[in-house]
C-alpha positions in Angstrom: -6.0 0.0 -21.8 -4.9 3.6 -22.2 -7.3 5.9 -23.8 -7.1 6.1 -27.6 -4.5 8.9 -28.5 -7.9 10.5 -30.5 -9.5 10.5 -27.3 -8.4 14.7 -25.6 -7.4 14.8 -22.2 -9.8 16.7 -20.1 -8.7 19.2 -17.5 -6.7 17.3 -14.5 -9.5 17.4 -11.7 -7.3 18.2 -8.2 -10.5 16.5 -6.4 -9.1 14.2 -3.6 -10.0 10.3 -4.7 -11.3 9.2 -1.3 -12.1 5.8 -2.5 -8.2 5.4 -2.5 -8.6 6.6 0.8 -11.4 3.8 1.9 -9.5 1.1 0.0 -6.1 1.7 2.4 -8.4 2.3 5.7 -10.3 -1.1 5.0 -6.8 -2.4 4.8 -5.2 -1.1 7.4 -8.5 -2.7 9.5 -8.0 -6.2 7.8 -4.3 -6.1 8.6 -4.3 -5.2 12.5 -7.2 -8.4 12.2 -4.2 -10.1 10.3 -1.8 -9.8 12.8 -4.1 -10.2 16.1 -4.9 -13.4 15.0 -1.4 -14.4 16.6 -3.9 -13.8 19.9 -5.7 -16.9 19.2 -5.0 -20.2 20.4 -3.3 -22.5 18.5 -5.9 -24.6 17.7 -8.2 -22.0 16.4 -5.4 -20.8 14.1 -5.6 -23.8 12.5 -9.4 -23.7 11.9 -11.6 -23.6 8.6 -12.5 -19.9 9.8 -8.8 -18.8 10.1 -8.1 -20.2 6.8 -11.2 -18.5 5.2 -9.8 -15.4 6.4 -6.3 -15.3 5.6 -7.6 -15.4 1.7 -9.3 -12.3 2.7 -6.4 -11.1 4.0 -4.2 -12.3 1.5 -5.4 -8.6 -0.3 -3.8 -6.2 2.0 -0.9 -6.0 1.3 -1.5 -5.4 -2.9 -3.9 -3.0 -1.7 -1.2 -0.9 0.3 1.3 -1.0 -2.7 -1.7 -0.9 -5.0 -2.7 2.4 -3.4 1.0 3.6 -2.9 1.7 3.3 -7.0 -1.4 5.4 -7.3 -1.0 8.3 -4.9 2.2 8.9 -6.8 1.4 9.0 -10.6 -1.6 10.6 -9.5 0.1 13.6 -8.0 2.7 13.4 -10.6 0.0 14.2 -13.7 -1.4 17.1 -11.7 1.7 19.0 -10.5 2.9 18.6 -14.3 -0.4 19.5 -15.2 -0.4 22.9 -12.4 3.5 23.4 -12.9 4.3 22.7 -9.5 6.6 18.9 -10.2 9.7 19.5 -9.0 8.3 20.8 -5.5 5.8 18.0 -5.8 8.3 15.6 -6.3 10.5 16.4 -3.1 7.6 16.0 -0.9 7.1 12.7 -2.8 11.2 11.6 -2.2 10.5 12.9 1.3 7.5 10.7 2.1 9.5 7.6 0.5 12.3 8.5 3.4 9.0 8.5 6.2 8.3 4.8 5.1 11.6 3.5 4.8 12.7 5.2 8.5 9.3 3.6 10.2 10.3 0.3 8.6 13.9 0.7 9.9 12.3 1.6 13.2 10.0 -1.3 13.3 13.1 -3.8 12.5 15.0 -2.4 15.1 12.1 -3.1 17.8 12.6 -7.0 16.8 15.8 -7.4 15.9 19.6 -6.1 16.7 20.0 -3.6 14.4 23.2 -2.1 16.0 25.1 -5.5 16.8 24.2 -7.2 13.4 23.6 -4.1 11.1 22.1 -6.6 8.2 19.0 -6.6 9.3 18.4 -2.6 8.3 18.2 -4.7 4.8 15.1 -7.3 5.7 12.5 -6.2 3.0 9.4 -6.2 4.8 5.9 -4.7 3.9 7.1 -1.2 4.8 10.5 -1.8 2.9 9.3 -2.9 0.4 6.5 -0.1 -0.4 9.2 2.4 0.1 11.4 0.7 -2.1 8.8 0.5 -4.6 8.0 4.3 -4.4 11.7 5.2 -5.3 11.3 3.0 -8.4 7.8 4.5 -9.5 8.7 7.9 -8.5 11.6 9.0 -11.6 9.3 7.1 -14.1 6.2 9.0 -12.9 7.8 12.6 -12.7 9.4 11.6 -16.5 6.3 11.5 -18.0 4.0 12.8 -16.0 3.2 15.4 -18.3 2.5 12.7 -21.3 -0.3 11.2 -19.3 -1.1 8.1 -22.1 2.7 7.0 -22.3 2.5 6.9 -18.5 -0.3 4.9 -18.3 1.2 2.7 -21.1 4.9 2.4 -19.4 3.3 1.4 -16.0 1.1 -1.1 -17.2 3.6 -2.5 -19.4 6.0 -2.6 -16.5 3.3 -4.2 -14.5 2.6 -7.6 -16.5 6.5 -7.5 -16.9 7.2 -8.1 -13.0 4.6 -10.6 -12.6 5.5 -12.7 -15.7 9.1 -12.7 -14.8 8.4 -13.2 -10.6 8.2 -17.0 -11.0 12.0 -17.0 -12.0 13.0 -14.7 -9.5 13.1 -18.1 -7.2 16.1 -19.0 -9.1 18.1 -16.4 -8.0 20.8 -16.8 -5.2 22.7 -14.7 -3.1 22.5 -10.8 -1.8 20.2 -10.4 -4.7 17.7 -12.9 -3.9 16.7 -10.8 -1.0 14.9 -8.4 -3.7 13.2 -11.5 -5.9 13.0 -14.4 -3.8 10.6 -14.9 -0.2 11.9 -15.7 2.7 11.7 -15.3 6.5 14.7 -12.0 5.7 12.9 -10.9 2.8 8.6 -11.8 3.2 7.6 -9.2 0.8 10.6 -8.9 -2.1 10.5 -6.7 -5.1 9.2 -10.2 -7.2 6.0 -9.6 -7.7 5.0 -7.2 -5.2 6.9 -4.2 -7.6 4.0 -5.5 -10.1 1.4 -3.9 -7.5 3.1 -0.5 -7.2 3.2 -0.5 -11.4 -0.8 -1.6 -11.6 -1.6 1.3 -9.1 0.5 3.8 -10.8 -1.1 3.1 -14.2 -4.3 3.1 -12.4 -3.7 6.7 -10.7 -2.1 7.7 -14.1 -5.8 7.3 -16.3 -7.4 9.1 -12.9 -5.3 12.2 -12.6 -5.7 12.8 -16.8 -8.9 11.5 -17.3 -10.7 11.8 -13.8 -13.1 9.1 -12.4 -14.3 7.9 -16.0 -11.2 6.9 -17.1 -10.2 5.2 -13.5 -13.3 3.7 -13.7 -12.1 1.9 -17.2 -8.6 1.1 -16.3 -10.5 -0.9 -13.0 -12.7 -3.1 -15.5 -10.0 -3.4 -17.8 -8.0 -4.5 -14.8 -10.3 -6.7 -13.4 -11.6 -8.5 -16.6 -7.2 -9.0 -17.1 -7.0 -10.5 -13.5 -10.0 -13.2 -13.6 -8.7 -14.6 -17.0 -5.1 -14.8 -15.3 -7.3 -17.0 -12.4 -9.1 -19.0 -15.1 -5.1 -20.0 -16.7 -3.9 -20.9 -13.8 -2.8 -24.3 -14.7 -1.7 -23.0 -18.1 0.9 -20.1 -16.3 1.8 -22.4 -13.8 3.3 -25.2 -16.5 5.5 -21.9 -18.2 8.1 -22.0 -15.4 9.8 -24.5 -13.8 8.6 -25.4 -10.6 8.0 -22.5 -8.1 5.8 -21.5 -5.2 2.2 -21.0 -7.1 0.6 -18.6 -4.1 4.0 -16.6 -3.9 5.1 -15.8 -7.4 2.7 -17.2 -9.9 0.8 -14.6 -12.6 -2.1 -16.3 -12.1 -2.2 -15.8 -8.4 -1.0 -12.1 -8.7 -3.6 -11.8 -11.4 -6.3 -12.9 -9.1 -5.3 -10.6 -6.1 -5.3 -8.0 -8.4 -8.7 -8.9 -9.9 -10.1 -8.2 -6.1 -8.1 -5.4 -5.5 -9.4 -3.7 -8.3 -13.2 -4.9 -7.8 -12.9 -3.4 -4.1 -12.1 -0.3 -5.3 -14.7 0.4 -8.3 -17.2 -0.8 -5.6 -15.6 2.8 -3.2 -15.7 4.4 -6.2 -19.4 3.9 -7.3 -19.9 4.9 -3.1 -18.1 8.0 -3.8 -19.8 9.3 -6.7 -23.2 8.6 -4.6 -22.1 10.9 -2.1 -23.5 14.2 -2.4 -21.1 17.2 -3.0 -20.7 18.6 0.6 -22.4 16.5 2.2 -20.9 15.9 6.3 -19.3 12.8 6.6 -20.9 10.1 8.3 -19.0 8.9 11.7 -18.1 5.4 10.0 -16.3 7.8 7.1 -14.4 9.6 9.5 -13.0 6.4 11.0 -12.0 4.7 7.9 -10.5 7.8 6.5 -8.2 8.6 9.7 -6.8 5.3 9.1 -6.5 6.2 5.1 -4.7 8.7 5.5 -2.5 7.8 8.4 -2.1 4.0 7.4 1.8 4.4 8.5 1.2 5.5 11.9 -1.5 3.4 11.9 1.4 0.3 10.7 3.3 1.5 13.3 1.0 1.7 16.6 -0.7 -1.7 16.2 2.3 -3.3 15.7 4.4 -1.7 19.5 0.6 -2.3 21.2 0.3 -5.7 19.8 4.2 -7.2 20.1 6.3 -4.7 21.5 6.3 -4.9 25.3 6.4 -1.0 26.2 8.6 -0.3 28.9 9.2 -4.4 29.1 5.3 -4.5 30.3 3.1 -4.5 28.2 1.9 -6.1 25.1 -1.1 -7.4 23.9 0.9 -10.8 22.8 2.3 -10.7 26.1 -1.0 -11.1 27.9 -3.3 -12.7 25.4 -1.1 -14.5 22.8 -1.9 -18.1 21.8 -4.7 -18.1 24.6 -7.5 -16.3 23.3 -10.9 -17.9 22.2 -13.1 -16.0 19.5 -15.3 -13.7 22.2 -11.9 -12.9 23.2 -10.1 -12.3 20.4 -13.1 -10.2 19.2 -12.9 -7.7 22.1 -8.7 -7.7 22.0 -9.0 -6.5 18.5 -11.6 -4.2 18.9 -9.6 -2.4 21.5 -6.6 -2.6 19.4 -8.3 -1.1 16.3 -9.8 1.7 18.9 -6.2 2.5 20.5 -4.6 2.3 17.6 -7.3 4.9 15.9 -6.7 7.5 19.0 -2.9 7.3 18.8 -3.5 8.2 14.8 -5.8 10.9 15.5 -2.8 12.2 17.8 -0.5 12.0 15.7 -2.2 13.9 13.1 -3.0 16.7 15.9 0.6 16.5 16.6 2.1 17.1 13.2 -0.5 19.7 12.0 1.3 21.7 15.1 4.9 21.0 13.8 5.1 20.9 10.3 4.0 24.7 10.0 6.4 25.6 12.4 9.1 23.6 10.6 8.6 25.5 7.2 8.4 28.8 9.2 11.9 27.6 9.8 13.0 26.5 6.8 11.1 30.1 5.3 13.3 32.0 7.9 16.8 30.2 7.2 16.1 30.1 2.9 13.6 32.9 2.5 11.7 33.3 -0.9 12.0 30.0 -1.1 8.5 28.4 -1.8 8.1 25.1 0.5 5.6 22.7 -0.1 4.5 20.2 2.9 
């Protein structure tokens, strides 16, 4: 899917891809809806509506890897490209180290992390994007600066974690927790790793040949996923039995398929936007949440189970009671506080992360920090 090696590379545009943006604010939205939904009453969780939902929501999560994948080969190819990697890449290793300390955080809130230290190892969603961003990372910074055997590596690697997932069921012991779901490990490496690969390839073909040749990897991509759909009988009778809507291709193949049809729809949006133009207010809100999707992870999840201060929750109050008028206003106001305690957060570090490379200036000076 890579560009023909007569094809040149053009110049590496450094423009920000906010339909990358978009696609993880639109997820972070359907997964705080995801997770309310424990709000409802039983009865209603069990409903055709519910159901018809949780397919919808059965994207988020390849949308966050998706998206994660991207943002790093996409910076990769343009700090090779401006000469700036290896400082690019620490900011990377450091933003890896952000998502794996929030996830450690968030399974410390549920579970005793000092008495039974195991848990620290439950790979959840946070876990395991964080994980999967220490794989990408080496690979991406390798061969960042050959742009078409990036894009061929990642892809490559891509179809290789899907087609092998079914048989990570197989595997027992410590090392099933990275191939095989369960209730310690809901998001493994098996296939989710596939997501992270997909995304990379996909950020690779945007950072070396701009929105043009994103806009062919996502056809490509989506033409790849709704034949995996049609063969789904076919891919299911390779394996020995496994769990279809876990680790099959063909259901991998069709999440990706959506993934990537959501996001050449935000891309067309984007190019129809006029250069400078002010962003609209419903912009603004999806983009605070796409660019502060992990502090936006980590707020909805204390307001909505944590009981702050052993309070306050909203499961506390509402949970398993809630009708649909209900339910509509709880998440509303959860979307809304969770939206203020991003914008504060963002406030918050814009104060502290000059002052903290002041200090790193004034301790190692000369030395050129990136943040």
């Amino acid at each position: 899917m890579a560009p023909s090696p007569s094809r040149s590379v053009s110049p590496v545009s450094q423009d920000r891809v906010r339909a990358i943006d978009w696609l993880r604010g639109i997820a972070v939205l359907f997964m705080i809806q995801t997770h309310a939904l424990a709000l409802l009453t039983p009865e209603l969780r069990k409903s055709v509506w519910v159901g018809r939902l949780l397919k919808v929501d059965g994207l988020v999560a390849p949308a966050f890897i998706f998206s994660a994948g991207f943002a790093t080969a996409l910076l990769m190819v343009r700090s090779a490209a401006a000469g700036v990697l290896p400082e690019r890449v620490s900011r990377n290793l450091r933003r890896a180290g952000e998502v794996l300390a929030v996830a450690t955080l968030v399974n410390w809130a549920w579970f005793p992390l000092l008495r039974e230290p195991v848990w620290i190892l439950r790979m959840d969603i946070l876990q395991c994007v964080g994980v999967c961003l220490l794989i990408v990372l080496p690979v991406a910074a390798a061969l960042a600066s050959r742009p078409r055997v990036l894009a061929s590596v990642a892809f490559v690697l891509a179809m290789a974690v899907f087609a092998v997932a079914p048989l990570g069921e197989l595997v027992t012991g410590p090392w099933a927790t990275l191939t095989n779901k369960s209730s310690f490990a809901p998001f493994p490496l098996l296939p989710w790793l596939g997501f992270a690969w997909l995304g990379a390839f996909c950020g690779t073909m945007a950072g070396a040949w701009g929105r043009a040749g994103l806009a062919r990897a996502l056809v490509g991509l989506m033409a790849l996923g709704f034949a995996g759909m049609l063969a789904a009988d076919f891919l299911y009778g390779l394996y020995p039995s496994h769990r279809f809507f876990v680790a099959n291709p063909s259901n991998s193949a069709t999440r990706f398929a959506w993934v990537c049809t959501v996001l050449l729809g935000l891309l067309w949006l984007e190019g129809r936007v006029p250069v400078g133009a002010a962003p609209s207010r419903a912009r603004r809100f999806i983009e605070v949440f796409g660019t502060s999707s992990l502090s936006a992870y980590f707020f909805h999840e204390m307001l909505l189970f944590y009981q702050t201060g052993g309070v306050f929750s909203f499961q506390r109050f509402w949970g398993d009671r809630s009708g649909w008028l209900q339910f509509g206003v709880l998440l509303a106001a959860l979307i809304v506080l969770t939206w203020l305690l991003c914008i504060l957060t963002d406030r918050v570090e814009r104060v502290v992360r000059p002052a903290l490379r002041a200090a790193m200036e004034r301790v190692r000076p000369g030395r050129r920090v990136l943040t």
